[in-house]
Phi, psi and omega in degrees: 000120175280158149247104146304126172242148197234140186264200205251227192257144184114350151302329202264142177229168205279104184083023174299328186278000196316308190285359183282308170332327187273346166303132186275140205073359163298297176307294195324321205287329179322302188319290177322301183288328206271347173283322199299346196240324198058032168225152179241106192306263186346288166338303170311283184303002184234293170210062151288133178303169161284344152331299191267023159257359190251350165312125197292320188295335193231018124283344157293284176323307168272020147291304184329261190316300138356310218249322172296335197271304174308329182296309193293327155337276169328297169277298165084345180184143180063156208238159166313166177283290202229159183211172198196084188256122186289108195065223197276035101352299182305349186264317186289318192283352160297309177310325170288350189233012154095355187300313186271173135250192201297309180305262166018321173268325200252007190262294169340288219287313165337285197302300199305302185306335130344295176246024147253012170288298189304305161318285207306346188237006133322302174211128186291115187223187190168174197224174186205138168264125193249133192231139174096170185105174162250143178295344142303254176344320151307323181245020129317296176300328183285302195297294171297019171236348187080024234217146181237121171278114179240036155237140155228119198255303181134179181034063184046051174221119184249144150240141184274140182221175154165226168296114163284006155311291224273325203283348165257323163285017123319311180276354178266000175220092211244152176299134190331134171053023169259111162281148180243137176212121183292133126223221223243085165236166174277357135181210193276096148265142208102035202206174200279324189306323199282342187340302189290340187295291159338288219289350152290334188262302171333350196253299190292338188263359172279340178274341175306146163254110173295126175221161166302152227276149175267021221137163178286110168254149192257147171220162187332299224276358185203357174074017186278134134334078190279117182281325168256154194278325193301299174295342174286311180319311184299327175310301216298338208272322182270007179276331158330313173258001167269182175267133152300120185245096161275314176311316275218323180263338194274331166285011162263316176286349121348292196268348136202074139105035157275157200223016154203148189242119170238098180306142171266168187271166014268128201274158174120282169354287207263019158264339179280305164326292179295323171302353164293286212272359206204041181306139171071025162281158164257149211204099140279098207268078192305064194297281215213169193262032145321321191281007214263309192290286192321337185268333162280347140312323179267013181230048096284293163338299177269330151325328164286000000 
């Protein structure tokens, strides 16, 4: 079984969509999306800086659409055995599994990125990645700073997010045999801080038009197979203030039974993640599309 996984924000990197434009109907569909986000999708995604892409607001929309513009790429038609997105990952991956339609995650995806700006600049917060460690003792250690894990990704990678008060003593007392590397988002998500974010989605998402997932979708907060659209959506809204449980989804796509993992772009992050955590899977990292034949070869394979 493949699973496409679409990654979440801290992925993008400056002119990752260039090579995608040359595929023909990549652009139009950009175009199209970018009247539905009211950014220009294309601009971002080329030759935009890394600053203005690490803006929450234009970095959500363009992963979303990036990871729907490859897809639709890939496939052209029929869906994954499973699909899975990390963090605002989870909006592409609604789409792919039909809960959405495109417009719909990114009309979605907009607002969230938006009033999750708008939080973060509330209080100066920030998130740190933690590698390494015992894993207890790591999220001890988070935990007596006051501090929230709020990624538990798996294969040693914890991120600690809050204040960046707490996120400096924390670093002056960091857990045995861990390394720490701050990044680089405009804050703590997934955290109590996203709270006004939540309560923005909560008004808008009762109004989405919704339909039940076409394939097995995994979702964050607990790595459960959600069988209704309704309910994932309501997941994706309150996930905004949760911890990402990625470990928690890579062991569901353990238990059942996918054997190839293919990242939409910008590729790497959770192809990277698995190659820890997820021995003898076959792994594909969609940068760009050069990437495009290894990856329908391995989606070939497995239908036969």
């Amino acid at each position: 079984m493949i699973l496409l996984a679409s990654p979440g924000q801290g992925a993008q990197t400056p002119g990752f969509l260039q090579p995608w434009l040359e595929i023909p109907g990549v652009a139009d569909r950009l175009a199209w999306w970018s009247a539905v986000t009211g950014l220009d999708l294309v601009r971002y995604g080329t030759t935009a800086d890394a600053e203005e892409i690490r803006d929450t607001a234009v970095a959500q929309p363009l992963l979303v659409a990036a990871a729907l513009a490859a897809y639709e790429v890939l496939y052209e038609d029929g869906v994954p055995g499973a699909v899975a997105g990390h963090s605002v990952g989870e909006l592409a991956a609604a789409a792919i599994a039909g809960v959405l339609s495109p417009e719909a995650a990114l009309v979605l995806v907009r607002e969230r990125g938006r009033a999750m700006a708008e939080a973060a600049a509330v209080t100066e917060t920030g998130m740190t990645a933690v590698l390494g460690g015992d894993a207890d003792e790591v999220l001890a250690a988070i935990d007596k700073q006051g501090l929230t894990p709020a990624n538990v990704n798996g294969a040693g990678q914890v991120v600690a997010a809050g204040t960046m008060e707490k996120l400096a003593k924390f670093a002056d007392e960091p857990p045995a045999k861990a390394r720490l590397r701050p990044l680089s988002v405009a804050g703590a998500f997934h955290t109590e801080h996203m709270a006004p974010a939540v309560d923005t989605l909560r008004r808008l998402a009762p109004g989405a038009p919704v339909a039940d997932p076409r394939t097995r979708l995994l979702q964050n907060r607990d790595g459960a197979v959600v069988t209704s659209g309704r309910d994932f959506v309501a997941r994706l809204v309150e996930q905004v203030s949760a911890p990402v449980r990625w470990d928690a989804c890579m062991a569901t796509m353990r238990e059942i039974g996918v054997t190839g993992i293919i990242e939409l772009p910008p590729a790497g992050t959770l192809v990277g993640l698995a190659r820890r955590e997820l021995k003898g899977i076959d792994l594909v990292a969609l940068k760009t599309p050069d990437d495009l034949e290894k990856a329908r070869e391995l989606i070939k394979a497995d239908a036969a």
